[in-house]
C-alpha positions as CSV (number, residue, x, y, z in Angstrom):
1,X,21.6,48.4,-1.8
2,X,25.2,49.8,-2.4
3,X,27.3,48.3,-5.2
4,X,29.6,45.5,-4.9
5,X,32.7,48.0,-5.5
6,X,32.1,49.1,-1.8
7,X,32.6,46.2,0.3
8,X,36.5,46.4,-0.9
9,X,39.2,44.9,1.3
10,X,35.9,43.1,3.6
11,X,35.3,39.7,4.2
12,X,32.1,38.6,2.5
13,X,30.9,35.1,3.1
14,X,28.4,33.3,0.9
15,X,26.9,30.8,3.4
16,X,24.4,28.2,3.1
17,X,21.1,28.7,4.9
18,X,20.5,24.9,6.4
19,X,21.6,21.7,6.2
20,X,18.6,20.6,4.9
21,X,18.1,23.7,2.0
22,X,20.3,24.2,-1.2
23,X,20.1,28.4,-0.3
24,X,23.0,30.4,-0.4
25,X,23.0,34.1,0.8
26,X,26.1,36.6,0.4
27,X,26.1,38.2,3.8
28,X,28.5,41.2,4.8
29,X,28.1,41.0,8.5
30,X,24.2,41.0,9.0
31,X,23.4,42.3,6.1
32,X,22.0,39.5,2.8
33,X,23.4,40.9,-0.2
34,X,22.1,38.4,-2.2
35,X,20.4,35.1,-2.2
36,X,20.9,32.1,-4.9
37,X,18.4,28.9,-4.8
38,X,17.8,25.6,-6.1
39,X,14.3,25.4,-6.7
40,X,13.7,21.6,-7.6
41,X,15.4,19.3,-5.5
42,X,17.7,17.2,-7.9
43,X,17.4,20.5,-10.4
44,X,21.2,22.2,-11.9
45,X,19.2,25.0,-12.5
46,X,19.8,28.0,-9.9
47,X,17.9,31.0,-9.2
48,X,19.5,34.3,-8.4
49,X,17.9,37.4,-6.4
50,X,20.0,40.3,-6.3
51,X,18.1,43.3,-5.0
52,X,14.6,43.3,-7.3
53,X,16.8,41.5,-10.0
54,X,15.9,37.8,-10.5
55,X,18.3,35.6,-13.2
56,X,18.6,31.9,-13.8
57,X,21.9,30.4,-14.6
58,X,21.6,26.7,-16.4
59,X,23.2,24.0,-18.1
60,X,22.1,23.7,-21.8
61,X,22.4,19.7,-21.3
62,X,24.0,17.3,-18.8
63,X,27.0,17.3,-21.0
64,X,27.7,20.6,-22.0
65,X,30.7,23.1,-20.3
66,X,28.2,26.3,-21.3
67,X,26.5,27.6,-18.6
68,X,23.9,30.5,-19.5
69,X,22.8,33.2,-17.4
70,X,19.1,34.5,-18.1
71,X,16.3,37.2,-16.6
72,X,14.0,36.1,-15.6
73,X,10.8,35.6,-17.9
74,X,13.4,36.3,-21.3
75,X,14.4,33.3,-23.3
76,X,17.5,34.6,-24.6
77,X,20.4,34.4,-22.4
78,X,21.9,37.6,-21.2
79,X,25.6,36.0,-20.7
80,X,27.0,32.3,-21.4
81,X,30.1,31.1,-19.8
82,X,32.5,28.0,-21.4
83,X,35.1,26.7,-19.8
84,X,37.6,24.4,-20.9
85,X,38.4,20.2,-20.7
86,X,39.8,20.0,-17.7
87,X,37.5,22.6,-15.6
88,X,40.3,24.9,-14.8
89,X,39.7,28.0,-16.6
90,X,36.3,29.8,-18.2
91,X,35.3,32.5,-20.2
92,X,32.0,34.5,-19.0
93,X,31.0,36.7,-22.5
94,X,29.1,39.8,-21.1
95,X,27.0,42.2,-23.3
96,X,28.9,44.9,-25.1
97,X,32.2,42.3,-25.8
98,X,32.9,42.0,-22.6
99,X,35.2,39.2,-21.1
100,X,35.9,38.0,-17.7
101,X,38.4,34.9,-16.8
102,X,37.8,32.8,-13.8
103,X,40.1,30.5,-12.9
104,X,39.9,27.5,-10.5
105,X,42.5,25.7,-8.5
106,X,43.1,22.3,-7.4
107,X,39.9,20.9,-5.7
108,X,37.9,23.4,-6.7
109,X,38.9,25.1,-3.2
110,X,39.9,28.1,-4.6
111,X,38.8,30.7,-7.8
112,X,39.7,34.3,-8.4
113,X,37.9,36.3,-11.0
114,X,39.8,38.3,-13.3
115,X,38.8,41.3,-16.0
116,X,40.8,40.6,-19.0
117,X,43.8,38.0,-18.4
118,X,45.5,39.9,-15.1
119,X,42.9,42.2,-13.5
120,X,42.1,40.3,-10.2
121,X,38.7,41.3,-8.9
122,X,37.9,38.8,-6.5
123,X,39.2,36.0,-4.7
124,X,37.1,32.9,-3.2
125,X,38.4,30.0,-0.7
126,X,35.4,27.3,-0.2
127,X,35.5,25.9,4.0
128,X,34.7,22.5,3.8
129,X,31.3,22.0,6.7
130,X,28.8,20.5,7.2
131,X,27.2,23.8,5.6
132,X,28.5,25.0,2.3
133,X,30.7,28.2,2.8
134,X,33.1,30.2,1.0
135,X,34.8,33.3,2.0
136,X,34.7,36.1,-0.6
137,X,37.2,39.1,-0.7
138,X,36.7,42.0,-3.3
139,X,40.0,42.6,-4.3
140,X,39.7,45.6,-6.5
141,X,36.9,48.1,-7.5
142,X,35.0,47.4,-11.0
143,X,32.1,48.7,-12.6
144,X,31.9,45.1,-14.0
145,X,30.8,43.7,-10.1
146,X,28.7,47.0,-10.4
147,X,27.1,46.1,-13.5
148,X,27.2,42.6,-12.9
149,X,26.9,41.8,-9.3
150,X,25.9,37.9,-9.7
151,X,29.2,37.0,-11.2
152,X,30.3,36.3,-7.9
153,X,27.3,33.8,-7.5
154,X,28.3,32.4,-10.9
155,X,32.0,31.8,-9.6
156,X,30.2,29.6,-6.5
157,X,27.6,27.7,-8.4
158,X,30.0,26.6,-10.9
159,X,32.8,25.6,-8.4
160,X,29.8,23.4,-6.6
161,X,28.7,21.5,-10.2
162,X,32.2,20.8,-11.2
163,X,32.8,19.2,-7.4
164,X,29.8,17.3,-7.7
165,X,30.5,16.1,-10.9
166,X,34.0,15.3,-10.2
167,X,35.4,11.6,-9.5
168,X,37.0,13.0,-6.2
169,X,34.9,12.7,-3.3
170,X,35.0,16.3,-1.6
C-alpha cells in the first residue's frame, strides 16, 4: 500500500458501502485504502483496518468528549483525542508528544486537520445522501498521515457522533 503522503492534490472519497451497513471505505478511484466499521448495530465503537493494521476508536462513556484510539488486542490506548464544549475544535495527543488540531465548521459539514496550530494537512467536506460521503483532499505531505494514516478516519467518525448527537436534524 503506498502512504497517504502520495495521493497529494487527489480527490479521495470516504464513502459508505450500503444503505443498509454502517461501512465506510477510503477509495482513491478503485482502489480501498482503508475500511472503518461499526460492528454492533446501536455500538459508538468503530473498527479500523488499514492495511494488516486493525485499531478501535471509542468513547470512554456516553458523556465524555475523549475519544481513544486502541490496537487491537492492547488495553492501553495508543492516542486519545478531547475536544472542547462546543465541538468545534480537538486535540488528538499522539505518541512521542505529538499534537494535531482538527477543527470543525458549522454543521459539522466541513473539518481540516492541522499539525501544530497552522499546518493544514487535510481538508474534508461531508455530501449530504442517502449514503454517507465525504470528499477528502490531502493538502500537504506529512509523515504524521504516514505514521498515522487513520487520523483521517478519526476526523470522519467523530464529525458523524457529534451530528448524531446534535439537536439539529442533519
Amino acid at each position: 500500500m503506498q502512504k497517504l503522503s502520495d495521493y497529494i492534490g487527489r480527490n479521495l472519497i470516504i464513502q459508505q458501502t450500503s444503505i443498509w451497513k454502517r461501512e465506510y471505505e477510503l477509495r482513491s478511484g478503485n482502489e480501498v485504502l482503508a475500511e472503518m466499521k461499526y460492528p454492533k448495530l446501536l455500538s459508538e465503537m468503530v473498527e479500523c483496518i488499514i492495511g494488516d493494521e486493525k485499531l478501535a476508536f471509542r468513547r470512554p462513556n456516553i458523556f465524555s468528549d475523549t475519544i481513544e484510539i486502541k490496537k487491537q488486542g492492547f488495553e492501553l490506548p495508543i492516542a486519545i483525542m478531547d475536544s472542547n464544549f462546543f465541538a468545534t475544535k480537538a486535540t488528538l495527543e499522539l505518541p512521542r508528544g505529538r499534537k494535531v488540531i482538527m477543527k470543525f465548521r458549522l454543521f459539522k459539514n466541513q473539518a481540516d486537520i492541522f499539525y501544530g496550530e497552522n499546518d493544514l494537512l487535510v481538508k474534508f467536506h461531508n455530501k449530504i445522501s442517502f449514503k454517507e460521503k465525504s470528499n477528502v483532499i490531502i493538502e500537504k505531505r506529512s509523515e504524521i498521515l504516514d505514521d498515522y494514516p487513520w487520523i483521517i478516519f478519526l476526523a470522519f467518525y467523530y464529525a458523524q457522533l457529534k451530528r448524531k448527537n446534535s439537536g439539529i436534524a442533519y
